[in-house]
N, C-alpha and C positions, 0 to 999 in steps of 0.2 A: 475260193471265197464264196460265202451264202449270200445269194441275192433274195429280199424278202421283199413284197412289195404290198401295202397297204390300200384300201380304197373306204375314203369316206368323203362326205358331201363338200367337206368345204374346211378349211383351219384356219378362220377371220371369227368365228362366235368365241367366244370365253367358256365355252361348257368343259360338263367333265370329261367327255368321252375325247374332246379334242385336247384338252390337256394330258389326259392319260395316252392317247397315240402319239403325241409328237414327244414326251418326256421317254417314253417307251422304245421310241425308232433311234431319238439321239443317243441311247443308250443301248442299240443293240449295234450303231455305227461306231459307236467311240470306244465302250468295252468289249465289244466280242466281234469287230473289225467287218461285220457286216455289209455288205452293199444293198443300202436299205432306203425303197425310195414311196414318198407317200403320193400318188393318185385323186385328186379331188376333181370334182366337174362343176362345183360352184364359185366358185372364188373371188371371180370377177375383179381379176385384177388387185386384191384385197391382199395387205400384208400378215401372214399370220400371225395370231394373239399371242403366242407364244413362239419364243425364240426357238427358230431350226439349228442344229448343227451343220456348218458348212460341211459335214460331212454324208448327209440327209439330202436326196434328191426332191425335189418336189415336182409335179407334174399336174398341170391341170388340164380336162379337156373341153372345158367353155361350153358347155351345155347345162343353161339354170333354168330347171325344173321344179325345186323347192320353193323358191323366192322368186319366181319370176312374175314382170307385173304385170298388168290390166286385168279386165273383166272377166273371171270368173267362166262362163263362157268359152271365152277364146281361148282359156287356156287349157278348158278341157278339149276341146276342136284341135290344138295343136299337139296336145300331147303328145298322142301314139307319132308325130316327126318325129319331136325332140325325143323321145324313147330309144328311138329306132338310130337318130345321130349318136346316140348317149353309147351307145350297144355296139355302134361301127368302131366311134372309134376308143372306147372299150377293150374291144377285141384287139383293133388295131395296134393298143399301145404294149400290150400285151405280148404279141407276138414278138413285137422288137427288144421288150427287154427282156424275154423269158427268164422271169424267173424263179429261182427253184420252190419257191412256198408263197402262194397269193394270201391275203386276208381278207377276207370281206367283212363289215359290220353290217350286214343283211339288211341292205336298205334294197334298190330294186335292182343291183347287179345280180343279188342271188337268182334272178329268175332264169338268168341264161349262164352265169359263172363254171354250173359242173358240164355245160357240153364244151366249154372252150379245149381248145389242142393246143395250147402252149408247151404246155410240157410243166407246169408247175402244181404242185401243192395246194388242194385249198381247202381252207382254214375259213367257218365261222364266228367270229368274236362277240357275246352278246354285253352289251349294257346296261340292259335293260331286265325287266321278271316278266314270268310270263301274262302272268295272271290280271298284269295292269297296261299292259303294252297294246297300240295301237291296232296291232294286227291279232292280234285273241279273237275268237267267234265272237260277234256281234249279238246280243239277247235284244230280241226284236220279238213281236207278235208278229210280223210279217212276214208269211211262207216264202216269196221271194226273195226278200232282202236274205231272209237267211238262210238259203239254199246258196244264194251268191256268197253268202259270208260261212259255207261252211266249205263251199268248191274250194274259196281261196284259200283258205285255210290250211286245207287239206294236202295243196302242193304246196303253199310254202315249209307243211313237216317235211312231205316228199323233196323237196329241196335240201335241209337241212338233212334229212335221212343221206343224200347222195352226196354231201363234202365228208373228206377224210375224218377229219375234225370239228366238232363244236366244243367251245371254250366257255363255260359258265362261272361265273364271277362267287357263285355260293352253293353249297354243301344240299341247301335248303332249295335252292332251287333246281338243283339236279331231279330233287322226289315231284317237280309238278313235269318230269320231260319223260314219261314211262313209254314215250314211242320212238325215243332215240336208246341206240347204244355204242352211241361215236363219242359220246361228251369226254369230256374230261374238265375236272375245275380248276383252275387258277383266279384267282384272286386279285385285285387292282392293288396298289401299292400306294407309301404314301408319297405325295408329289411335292411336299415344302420341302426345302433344303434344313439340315439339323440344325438345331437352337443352340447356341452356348449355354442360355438360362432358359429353363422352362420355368412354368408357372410357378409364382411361392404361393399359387391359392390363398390370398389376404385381402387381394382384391375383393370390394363388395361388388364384384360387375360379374353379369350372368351375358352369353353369349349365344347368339344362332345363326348361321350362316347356311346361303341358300337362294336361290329363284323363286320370285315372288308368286308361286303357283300354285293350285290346291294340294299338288303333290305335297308339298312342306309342310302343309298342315299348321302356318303360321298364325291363323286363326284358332286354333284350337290351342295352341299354345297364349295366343292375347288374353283369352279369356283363361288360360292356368293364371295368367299373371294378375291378373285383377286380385283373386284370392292370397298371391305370394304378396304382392304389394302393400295389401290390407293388416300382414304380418309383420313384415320387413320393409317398412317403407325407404328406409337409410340405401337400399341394395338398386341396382339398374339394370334393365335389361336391351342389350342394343342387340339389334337383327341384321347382320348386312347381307346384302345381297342387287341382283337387278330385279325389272321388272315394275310392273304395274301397282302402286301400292297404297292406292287413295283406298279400298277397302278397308286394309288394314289401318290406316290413318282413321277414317270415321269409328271405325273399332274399338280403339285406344280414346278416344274425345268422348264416344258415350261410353266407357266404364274409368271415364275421369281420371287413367293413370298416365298423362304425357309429360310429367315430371319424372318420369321412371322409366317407361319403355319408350324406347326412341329406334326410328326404321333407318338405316344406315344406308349408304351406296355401297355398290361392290368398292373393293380395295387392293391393291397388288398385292402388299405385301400382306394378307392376313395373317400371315405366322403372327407378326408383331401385335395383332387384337388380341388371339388367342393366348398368348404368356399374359397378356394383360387382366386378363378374365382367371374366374376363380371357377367355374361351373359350365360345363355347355349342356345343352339341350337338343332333342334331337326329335321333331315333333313330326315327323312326316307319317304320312298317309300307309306309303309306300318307297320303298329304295329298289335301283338295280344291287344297290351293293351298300355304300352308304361312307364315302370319302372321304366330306365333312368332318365322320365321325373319328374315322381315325388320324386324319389331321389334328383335331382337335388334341386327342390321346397323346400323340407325340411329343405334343409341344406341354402335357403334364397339366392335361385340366378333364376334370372326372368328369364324365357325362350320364346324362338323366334322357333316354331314350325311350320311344314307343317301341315295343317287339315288334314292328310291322314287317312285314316279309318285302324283302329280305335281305339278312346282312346284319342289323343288330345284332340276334339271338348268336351270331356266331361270334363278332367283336369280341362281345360284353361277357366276361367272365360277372355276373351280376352279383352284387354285394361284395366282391373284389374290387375290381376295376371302373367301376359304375354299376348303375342302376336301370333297369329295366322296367316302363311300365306298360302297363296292357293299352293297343292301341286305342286312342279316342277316349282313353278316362283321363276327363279333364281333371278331376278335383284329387287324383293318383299321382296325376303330374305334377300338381302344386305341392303336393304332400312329400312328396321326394325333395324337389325342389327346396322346401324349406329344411329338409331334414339334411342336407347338406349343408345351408346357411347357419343353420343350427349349431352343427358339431362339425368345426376349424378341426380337428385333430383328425375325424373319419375322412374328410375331404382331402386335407393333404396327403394322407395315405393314399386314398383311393388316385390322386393325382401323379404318385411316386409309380403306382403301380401301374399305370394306363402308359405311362411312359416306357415301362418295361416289359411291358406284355404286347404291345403294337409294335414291337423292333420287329417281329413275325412278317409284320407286311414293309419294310427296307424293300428299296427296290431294286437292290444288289440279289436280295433273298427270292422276290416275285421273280425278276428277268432271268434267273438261273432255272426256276420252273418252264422258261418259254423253251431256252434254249435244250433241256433236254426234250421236249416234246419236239422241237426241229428236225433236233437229232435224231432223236428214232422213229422218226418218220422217214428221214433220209435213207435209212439204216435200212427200209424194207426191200 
């Protein structure tokens, strides 16, 4: 039996990357009989957001580094402990359960992950692009800071250079990795369970779902809407998601459209929004891959997308299955936007098709790309 073993910070947040590892692990223990156990160090006692299979080990090792509280200060002063605890028992847990393919999602176990002697496999998973992630060279005037942001930098490639594998989520993001030649892509899958009815697209409700964060670019879509609502005032736009969103709210009150766009809370069941809606929108800055979007797809509602790297341009068969526009043209976005509201007949189409052409990422179809790559790995 293949023992795979996962490590990420914590499976108490509602993100995507913790939805897509736990839906991923219970589905490599239930269809492909795996002994498959997840690793977290934050947890804190916390139940996960999403359902584990009893057949899903979980593991935590109580070292909170991310979220840990008080002053600022102290917690740089303690850091390099808690690092050093994080790394003991780390290793520790490792060696007891060796087994045969580790994952890392390159948070700071990558810094010591390839000297380990377990005896297992290791596999980088990213979630993220390069070009917007937190650890990218720093553009600073400052000789220092960016000598220090070019050192790190520098071993974290070296890093990702020395696992067997790195796993990139898009096609497009492969072209910005020209100093690796380990990658290989695989693709996130979608995570709702299938619909009996998808969208009948007659809904006048326009949809966006997402983290209240600039990433989303929910601001730039507010102000598409002013223009759409100026057109279509009968039509709605509801946003759900978490996060901070009195911005957004002041937003909507001075361009006077809060009869139309309204900020949602996140929701479990979102499938159930999205057959409701006739349109999704997909306004981000930036994607690792872009989840949302293909949830949306599934469930048979066209989407009106920015090309932002990355993950759109590869979804979106454009003027098929949705529309693409260039990122940050707001008055592009409206103009799409209406041109679906417009023509009921291009929309259902495009809604029939989005349904059909995203069956690509089923995650019968994704998890069968893992398990060959397992495989021949093992195989060497």
């Amino acid at each position: 039996m293949m023992k795979i073993a996962y490590y990420l910070p914590s499976l108490y947040i509602s993100g995507g990357i913790e939805r897509i590892i736990t839906l991923k692990a219970n589905y490599f223990a239930e269809q492909f009989g795996y002994e498959t156990v997840i690793i977290t160090s934050e947890q804190q006692g916390r139940q996960p957001y999403f359902p584990l299979s009893e057949k899903v080990t979980h593991v935590d090792l109580n070292v909170v580094i991310d979220h840990a509280k008080g002053p600022l200060l102290r917690k740089i002063i303690i850091y390099p402990f808690k690092y050093y605890r994080f790394k003991k028992r780390f290793t520790r847990l490792l060696d007891q359960l060796k087994p045969d393919i580790t994952i890392s999602t390159l948070r700071r176990e990558l810094r010591f992950i390839n000297s380990l002697k377990d005896g297992s496999i290791k596999i980088g998973e990213f979630h993220v692009n390069r070009i917007n992630s937190s650890w990218h060279q720093t553009n600073t005037d400052n000789p220092v800071l960016r000598r220090i942001s070019n050192r790190n930098y520098a071993r974290f490639v070296k890093n990702l250079q020395s696992l067997t594998k790195v796993v990139l989520l898009t096609r497009e993001e492969s072209t910005y990795w020209a100093e690796l030649s380990n990658y290989v892509v695989i693709p996130n899958f979608i995570t709702i369970p299938p619909l009996l009815e998808t969208s009948s697209c007659t809904q006048r409700r326009v949809i966006a779902v997402g983290r209240a964060t600039r990433q989303k670019g929910f601001d730039l879509l507010i102000d598409a809407w002013k223009i759409v609502a100026s057109k279509h005032p009968d039509w709605t736009l509801n946003i759900y998601g978490e996060g901070d969103k009195t911005q957004y709210q002041r937003q909507i009150a001075a361009h006077h459209i809060e009869d139309s766009c309204h900020l949602r809370s996140a929701v479990a069941d979102i499938a159930e929004k999205y057959a409701e809606s006739s349109i999704f929108v997909l306004s981000s800055r930036y994607e690792g891959f872009g989840l949302v979007l293909i949830e949306a797809m599934a469930c048979g509602v066209p989407p009106v997308a920015f090309d932002c790297p990355c993950g759109p341009k590869e979804i979106i068969q454009d003027g098929s299955d949705g529309l693409l526009v260039k990122t940050g043209n707001i008055e592009e976005l409206a103009e799409k936007i209406c041109y679906l509201m417009e023509n009921e007949d291009v929309r259902k189409k495009m809604g029939q098709q989005s349904a059909t052409n995203v069956s690509r990422y089923r995650i019968d179809r994704v998890s069968r790309q893992w398990k060959e790559l397992f495989e021949s790995l093992l195989e060497r």
